[in-house]
C-alpha positions as CSV (number, residue, x, y, z in Angstrom):
1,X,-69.9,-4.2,67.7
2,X,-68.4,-2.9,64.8
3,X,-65.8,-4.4,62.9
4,X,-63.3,-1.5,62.2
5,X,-62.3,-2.4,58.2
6,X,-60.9,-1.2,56.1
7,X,-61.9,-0.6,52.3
8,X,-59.8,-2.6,49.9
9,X,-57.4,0.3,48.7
10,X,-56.1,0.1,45.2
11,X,-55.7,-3.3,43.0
12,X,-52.4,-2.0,42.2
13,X,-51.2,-2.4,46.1
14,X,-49.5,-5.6,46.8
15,X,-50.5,-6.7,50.5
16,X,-46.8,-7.0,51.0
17,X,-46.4,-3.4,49.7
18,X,-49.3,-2.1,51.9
19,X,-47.7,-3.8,54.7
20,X,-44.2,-1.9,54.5
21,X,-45.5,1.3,53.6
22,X,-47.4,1.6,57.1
23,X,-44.5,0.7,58.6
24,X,-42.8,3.1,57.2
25,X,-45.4,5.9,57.1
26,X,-45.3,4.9,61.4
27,X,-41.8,5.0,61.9
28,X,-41.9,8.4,59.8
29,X,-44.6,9.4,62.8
30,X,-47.4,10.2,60.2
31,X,-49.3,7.2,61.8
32,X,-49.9,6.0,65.3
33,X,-47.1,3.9,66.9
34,X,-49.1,1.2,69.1
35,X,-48.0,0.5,72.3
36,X,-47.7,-3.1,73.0
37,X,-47.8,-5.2,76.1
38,X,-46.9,-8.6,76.7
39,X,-47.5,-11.7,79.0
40,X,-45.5,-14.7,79.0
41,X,-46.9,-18.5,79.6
42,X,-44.0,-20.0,81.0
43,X,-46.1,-23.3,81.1
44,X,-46.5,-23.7,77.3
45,X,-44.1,-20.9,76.6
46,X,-46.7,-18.3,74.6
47,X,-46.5,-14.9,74.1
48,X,-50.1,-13.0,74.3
49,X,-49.8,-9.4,73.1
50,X,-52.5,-6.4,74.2
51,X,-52.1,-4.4,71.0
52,X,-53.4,-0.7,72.2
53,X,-53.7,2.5,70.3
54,X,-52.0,5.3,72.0
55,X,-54.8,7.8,70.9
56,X,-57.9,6.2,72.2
57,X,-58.9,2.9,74.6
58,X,-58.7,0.5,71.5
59,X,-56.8,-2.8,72.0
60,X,-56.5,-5.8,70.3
61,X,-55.2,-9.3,72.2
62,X,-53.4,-11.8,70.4
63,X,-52.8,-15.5,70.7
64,X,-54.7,-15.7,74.2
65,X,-53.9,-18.9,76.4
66,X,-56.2,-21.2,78.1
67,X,-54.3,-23.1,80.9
68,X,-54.9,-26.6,80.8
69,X,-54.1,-29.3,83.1
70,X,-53.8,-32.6,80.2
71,X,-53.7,-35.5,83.4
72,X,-56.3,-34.5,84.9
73,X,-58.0,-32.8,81.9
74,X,-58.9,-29.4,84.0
75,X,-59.2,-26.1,82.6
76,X,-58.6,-22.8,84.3
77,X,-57.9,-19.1,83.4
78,X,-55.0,-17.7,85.3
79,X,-53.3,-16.7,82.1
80,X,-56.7,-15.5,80.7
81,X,-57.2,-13.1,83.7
82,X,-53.8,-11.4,83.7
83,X,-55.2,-10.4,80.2
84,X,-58.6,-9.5,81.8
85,X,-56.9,-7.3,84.2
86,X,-54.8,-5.3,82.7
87,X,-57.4,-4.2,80.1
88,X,-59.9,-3.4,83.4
89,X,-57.2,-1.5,84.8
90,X,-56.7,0.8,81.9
91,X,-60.1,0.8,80.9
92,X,-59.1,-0.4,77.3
93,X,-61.5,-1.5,74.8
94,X,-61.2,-5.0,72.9
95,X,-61.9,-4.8,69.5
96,X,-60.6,-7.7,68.3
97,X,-59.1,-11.3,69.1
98,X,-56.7,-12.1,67.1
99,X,-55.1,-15.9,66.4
100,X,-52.2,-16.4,64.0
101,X,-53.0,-20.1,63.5
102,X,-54.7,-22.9,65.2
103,X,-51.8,-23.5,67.5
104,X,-50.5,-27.4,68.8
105,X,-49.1,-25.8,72.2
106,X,-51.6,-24.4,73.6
107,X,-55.9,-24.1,74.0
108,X,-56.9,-20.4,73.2
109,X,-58.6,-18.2,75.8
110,X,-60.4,-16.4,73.4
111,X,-64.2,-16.8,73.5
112,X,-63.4,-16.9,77.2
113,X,-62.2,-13.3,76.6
114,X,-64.7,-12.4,74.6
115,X,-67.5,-13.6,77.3
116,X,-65.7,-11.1,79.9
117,X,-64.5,-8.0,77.1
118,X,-65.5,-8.2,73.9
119,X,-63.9,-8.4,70.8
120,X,-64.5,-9.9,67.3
121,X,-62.7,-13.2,67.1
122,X,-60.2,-13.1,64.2
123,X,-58.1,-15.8,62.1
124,X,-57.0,-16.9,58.9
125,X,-59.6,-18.1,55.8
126,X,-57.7,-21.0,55.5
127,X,-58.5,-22.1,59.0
128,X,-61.4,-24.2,56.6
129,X,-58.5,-26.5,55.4
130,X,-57.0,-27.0,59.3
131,X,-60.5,-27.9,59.7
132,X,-60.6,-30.7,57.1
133,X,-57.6,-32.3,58.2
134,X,-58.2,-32.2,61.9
135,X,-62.3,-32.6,61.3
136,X,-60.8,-36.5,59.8
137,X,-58.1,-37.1,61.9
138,X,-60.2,-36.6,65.0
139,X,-63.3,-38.1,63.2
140,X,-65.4,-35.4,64.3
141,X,-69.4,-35.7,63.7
142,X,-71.2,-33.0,61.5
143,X,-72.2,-31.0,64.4
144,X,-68.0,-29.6,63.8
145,X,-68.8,-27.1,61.4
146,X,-65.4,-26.8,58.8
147,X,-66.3,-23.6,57.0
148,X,-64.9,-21.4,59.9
149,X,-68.3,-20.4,61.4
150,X,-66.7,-20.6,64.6
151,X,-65.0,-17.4,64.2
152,X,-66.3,-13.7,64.0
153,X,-63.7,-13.0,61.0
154,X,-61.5,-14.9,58.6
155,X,-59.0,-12.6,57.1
156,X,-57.7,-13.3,53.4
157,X,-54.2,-12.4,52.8
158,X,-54.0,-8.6,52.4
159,X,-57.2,-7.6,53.8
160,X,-57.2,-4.2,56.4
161,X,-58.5,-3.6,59.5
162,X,-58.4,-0.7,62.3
163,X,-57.5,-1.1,65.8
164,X,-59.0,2.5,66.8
165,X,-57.1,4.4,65.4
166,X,-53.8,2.0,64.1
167,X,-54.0,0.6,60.8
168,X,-53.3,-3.2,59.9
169,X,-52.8,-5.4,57.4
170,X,-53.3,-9.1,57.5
171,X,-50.6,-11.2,55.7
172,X,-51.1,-14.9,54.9
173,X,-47.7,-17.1,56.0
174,X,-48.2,-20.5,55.7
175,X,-45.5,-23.5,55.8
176,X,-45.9,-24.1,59.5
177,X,-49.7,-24.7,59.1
178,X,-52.1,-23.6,56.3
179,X,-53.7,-21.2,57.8
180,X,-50.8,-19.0,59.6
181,X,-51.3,-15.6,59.4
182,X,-49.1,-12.5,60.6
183,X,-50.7,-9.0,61.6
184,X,-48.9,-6.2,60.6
185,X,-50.1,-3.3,63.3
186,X,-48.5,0.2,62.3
187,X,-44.2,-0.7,62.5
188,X,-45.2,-3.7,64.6
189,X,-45.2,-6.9,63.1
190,X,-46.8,-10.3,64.8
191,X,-45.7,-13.5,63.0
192,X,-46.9,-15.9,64.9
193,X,-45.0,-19.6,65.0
194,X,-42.8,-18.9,61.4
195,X,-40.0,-16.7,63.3
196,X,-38.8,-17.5,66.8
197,X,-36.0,-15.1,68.3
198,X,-32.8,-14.5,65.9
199,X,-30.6,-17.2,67.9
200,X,-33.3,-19.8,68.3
201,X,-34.8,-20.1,64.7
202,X,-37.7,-20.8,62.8
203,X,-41.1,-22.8,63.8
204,X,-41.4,-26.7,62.2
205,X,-43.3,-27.5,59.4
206,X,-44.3,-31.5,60.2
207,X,-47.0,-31.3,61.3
208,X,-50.4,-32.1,59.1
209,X,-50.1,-29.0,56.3
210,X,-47.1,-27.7,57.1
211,X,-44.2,-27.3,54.6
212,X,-41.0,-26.1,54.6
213,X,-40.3,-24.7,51.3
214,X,-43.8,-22.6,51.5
215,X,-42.6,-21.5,55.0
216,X,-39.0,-20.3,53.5
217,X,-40.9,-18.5,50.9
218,X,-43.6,-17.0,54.2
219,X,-40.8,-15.6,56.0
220,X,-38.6,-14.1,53.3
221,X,-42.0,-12.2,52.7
222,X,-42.0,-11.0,56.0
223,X,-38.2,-10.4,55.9
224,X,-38.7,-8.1,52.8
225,X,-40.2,-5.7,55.4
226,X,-38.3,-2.4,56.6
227,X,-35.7,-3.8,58.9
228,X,-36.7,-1.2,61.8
229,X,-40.1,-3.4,62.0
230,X,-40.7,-4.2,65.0
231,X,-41.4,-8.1,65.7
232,X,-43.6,-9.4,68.3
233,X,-43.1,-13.4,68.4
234,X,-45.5,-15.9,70.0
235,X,-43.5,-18.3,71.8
236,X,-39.5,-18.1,73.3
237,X,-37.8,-21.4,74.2
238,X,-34.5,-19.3,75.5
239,X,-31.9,-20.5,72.9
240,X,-28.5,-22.4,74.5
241,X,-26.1,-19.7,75.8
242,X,-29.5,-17.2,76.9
243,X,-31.2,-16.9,80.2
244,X,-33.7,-14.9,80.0
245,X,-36.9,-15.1,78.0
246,X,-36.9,-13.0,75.0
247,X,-40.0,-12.3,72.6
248,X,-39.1,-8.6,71.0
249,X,-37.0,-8.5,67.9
250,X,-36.8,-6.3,64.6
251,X,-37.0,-7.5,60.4
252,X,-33.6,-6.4,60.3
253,X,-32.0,-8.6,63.3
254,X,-33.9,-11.8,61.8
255,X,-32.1,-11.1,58.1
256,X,-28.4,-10.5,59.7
257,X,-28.2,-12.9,62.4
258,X,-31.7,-15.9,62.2
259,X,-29.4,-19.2,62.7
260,X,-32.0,-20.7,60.3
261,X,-33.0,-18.4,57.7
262,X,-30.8,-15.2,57.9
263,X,-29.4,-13.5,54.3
264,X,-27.8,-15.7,52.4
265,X,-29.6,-19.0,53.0
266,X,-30.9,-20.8,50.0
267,X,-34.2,-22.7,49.9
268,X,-32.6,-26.1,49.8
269,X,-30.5,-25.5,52.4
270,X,-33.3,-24.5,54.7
271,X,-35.5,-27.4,53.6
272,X,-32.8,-29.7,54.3
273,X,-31.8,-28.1,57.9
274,X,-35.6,-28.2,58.4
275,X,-36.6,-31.2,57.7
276,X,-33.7,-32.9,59.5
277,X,-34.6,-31.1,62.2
278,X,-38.7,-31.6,62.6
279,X,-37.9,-35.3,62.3
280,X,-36.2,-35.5,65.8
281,X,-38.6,-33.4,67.6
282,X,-41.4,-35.3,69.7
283,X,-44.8,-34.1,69.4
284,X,-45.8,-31.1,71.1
285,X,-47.5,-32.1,75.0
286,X,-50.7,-30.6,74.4
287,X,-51.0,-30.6,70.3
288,X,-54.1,-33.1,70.5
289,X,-56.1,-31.3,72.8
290,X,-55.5,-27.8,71.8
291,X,-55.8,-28.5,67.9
292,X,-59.2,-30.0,68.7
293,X,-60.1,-26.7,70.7
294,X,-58.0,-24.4,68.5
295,X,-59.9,-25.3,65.4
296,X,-63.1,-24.7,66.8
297,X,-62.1,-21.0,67.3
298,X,-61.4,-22.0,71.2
299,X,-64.6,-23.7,72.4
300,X,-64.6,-26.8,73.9
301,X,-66.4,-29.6,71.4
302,X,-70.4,-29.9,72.5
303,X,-71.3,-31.8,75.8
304,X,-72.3,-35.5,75.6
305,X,-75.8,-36.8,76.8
306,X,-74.2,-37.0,80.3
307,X,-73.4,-33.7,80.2
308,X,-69.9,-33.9,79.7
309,X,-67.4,-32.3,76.8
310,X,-64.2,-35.2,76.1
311,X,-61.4,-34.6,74.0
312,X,-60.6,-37.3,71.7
313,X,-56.8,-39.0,72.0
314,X,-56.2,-40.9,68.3
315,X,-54.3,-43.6,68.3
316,X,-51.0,-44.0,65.9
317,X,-52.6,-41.4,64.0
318,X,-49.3,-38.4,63.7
């Protein structure tokens, strides 16, 4: 399949730059406005987006989900097939599968996806250094390969790609994890965990990797973009005061009105808000399964000599 990239364009072209002047050059109409479709997980609260291009049958699917049962340790693909369908029934084409991060919510669905319709499966280069981390903390043997092998494509920050016939840029945005990346896709912007909704806040930065100055810095990057940018989160907790689930946003919304980092907040302030914060949230339910899936690009770690896979569970170890 190919893998629709783009040539580096000029040195002189900042990725951020590159990255605002397709949004702009989309919302001025001289490129292709994607249409984007999105399925909520209630269970682990995930977006997925389907990512089409309105001129051909060219979709990309990002931040899948894997339903996973942790008592009983069961797998199944109900969330997966909504995904399945909906590209069957408009007889779209996947081109790529795209992770922002190695996520601690939720197991990916992607090389199930890939198994049923294709697509190259994408993430950030420095998924190598979630695989260090993880690779010790979950002792895992050598056959846990931690030079991103696992995945068809790690993008470096800045690097293009097509979706048909939409444009993207890839943007490295780390703070919450190393290896967070958002995908800039014509005016639509997907940030993965570093923005939530305007009244709910920004993702934490405790976890192995994660920092919160370097995610201040990540988002004012991605706030820097023209404020009619459309944002596409990954996950919606419904903030206090909101009943209804709420994933859609724009750059412009985040900057007046983001409780945590809106104009006007200073580093140190958000540091300190943040790091008060992460220190009374519990672990996520499903972080140590789905970080030891999630870091090998979605696949389950390699049978046992009984023919069984088994997910690790350290002990006093985060």
């Amino acid at each position: 399949m190919p893998q629709s990239r783009i040539p580096p364009s000029d040195v002189h072209d900042t990725p951020l730059a590159q990255a605002g002047a397709l949004i702009e050059q989309t919302l001025a109409g001289a490129r292709p406005r994607p249409v984007v479709t999105s399925f909520f997980d209630e269970a682990t609260f995930t977006v997925s987006h389907v990512v089409r291009d309105p001129g051909s049958d060219a979709c990309a699917i990002i931040d899948s989900v894997l339903d996973f049962d942790a008592p009983s340790g069961r797998t199944a693909e109900h969330s997966a097939r909504r995904l399945v369908d909906f590209v069957g029934d408009h007889g779209l084409t996947v081109e790529w599968l795209l992770e922002t991060h190695a996520h601690a919510d939720h197991l990916s669905a992607a090389p199930r996806l890939q198994g049923r319709v294709g697509g190259r499966i994408a993430i950030g280069a420095h998924i190598t250094t979630v695989q260090e981390t993880f690779g010790r903390i979950f002792n895992a043997d050598m056959r846990f390969a931690r030079d991103g092998s696992q995945f068809d494509q790690l993008f470096a920050d800045g690097d293009r790609f097509r979706i048909g016939g939409l444009e993207a840029v890839a943007l490295h945005v780390p703070g919450h994890t190393p290896a967070c990346m958002a995908y800039v896709i014509g005016d639509a912007v997907f940030p993965g965990d570093t923005l939530f909704m305007p009244d709910y806040g920004t993702a934490r930065c405790d976890f192995p990797g994660g920092d919160a100055a370097t995610l201040y810095r990540s988002i004012h990057r991605l706030l820097a973009l023209p404020d009619a940018g459309r944002l596409f989160l990954c996950h919606d907790y419904k903030a206090p005061g909101r009943d209804a689930f709420a994933w859609e946003t724009t750059i412009g919304a985040q900057r007046a009105g983001n409780v945590h980092v809106r104009d006007g907040v200073t580093e140190a302030a958000f540091v300190a808000m943040r790091e008060a914060r992460d220190a009374t949230l519990p672990m996520p339910k499903l972080i140590l399964p789905s970080v030891q899936v999630n870091m090998r690009g979605g696949h389950l770690p390699e049978p046992e000599d009984n023919g069984v896979r088994y997910l690790k569970l350290p002990v006093d170890a985060l």
